[in-house]
N, C-alpha and C positions, 0 to 999 in steps of 0.2 A: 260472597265467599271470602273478603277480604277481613273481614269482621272474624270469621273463625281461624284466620291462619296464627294470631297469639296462640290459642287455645287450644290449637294440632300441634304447635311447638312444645308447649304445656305440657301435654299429656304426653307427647311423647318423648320428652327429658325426662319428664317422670316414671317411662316405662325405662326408661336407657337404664337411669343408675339403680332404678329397682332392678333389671336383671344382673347389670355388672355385679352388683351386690354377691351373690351368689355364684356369679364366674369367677369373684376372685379367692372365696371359698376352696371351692371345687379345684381352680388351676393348682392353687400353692399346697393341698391335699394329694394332687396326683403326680405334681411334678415339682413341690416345692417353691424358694421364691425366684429359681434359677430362669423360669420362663418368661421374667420380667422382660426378657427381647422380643416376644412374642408381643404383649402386650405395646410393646414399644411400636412394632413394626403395623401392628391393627393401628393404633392411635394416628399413628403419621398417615398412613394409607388414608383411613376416612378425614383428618383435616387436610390432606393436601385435595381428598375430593371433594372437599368442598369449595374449595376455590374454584372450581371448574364445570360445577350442578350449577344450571341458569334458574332453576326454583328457589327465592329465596328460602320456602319452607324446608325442601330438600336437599338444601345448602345449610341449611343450619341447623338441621336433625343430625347431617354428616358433620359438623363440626362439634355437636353435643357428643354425639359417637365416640371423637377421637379425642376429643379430651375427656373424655371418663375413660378410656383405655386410658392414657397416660393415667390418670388421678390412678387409675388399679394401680399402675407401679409402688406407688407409692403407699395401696394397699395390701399389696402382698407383701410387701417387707414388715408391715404393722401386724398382717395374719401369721405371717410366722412367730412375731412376739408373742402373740395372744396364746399359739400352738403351744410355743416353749416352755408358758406359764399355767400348761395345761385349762384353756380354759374354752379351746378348739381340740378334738381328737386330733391323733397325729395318725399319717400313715404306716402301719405297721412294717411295709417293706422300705421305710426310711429311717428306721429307728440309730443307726449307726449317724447319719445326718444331722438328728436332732439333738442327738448326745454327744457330737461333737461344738453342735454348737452353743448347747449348753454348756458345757467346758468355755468355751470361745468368750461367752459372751455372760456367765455366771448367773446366767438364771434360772432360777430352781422352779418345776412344776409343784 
């Protein structure tokens, strides 16, 4: 069993940030990049539970967990760029949002 515990790490970092992937889509789509706290609060929650899982495997999925929440921070301020330069749809009930922040921040779709 010890032989497969890289391998279950492996696959599942590689399932983490493929779903993050598309959580951070979706979050900054329904709520903008204002929910960066959320993000923040998952991220801290699974690395501090990771110091506290006595599986090193289940310790270190929890830790791959909460730093891809963190890295989302720092991709949902990038999906909002992409949004502004129309290259992501934008939410239609945020439209007053993203035209201010094109004003804000001069970027034209």
């Amino acid at each position: 069993m010890e032989n497969l515990q890289g391998i279950i790490v492996g696959a599942a970092t590689f399932l983490i940030i493929g779903i993050c992937h598309p959580i951070v889509i979706k979050a900054e789509y329904r709520f903008t990049k204002k929910c960066w706290v959320w993000f923040l609060a998952i991220g801290l929650f699974f690395a501090v539970l990771s110091l506290f899982v006595k599986s090193l495997v289940f310790s270190t999925i929890s830790a791959v967990t909460g730093f891809s929440f963190l890295w989302g921070i720092l991709e949902l301020f990038h999906q909002e760029k992409r949004v502004l330069r129309g290259w992501f749809p934008e939410n239609p009930a945020h439209a007053d949002y993203y035209a201010a922040r094109r004003r804000e921040t001069g970027i034209q779709a």
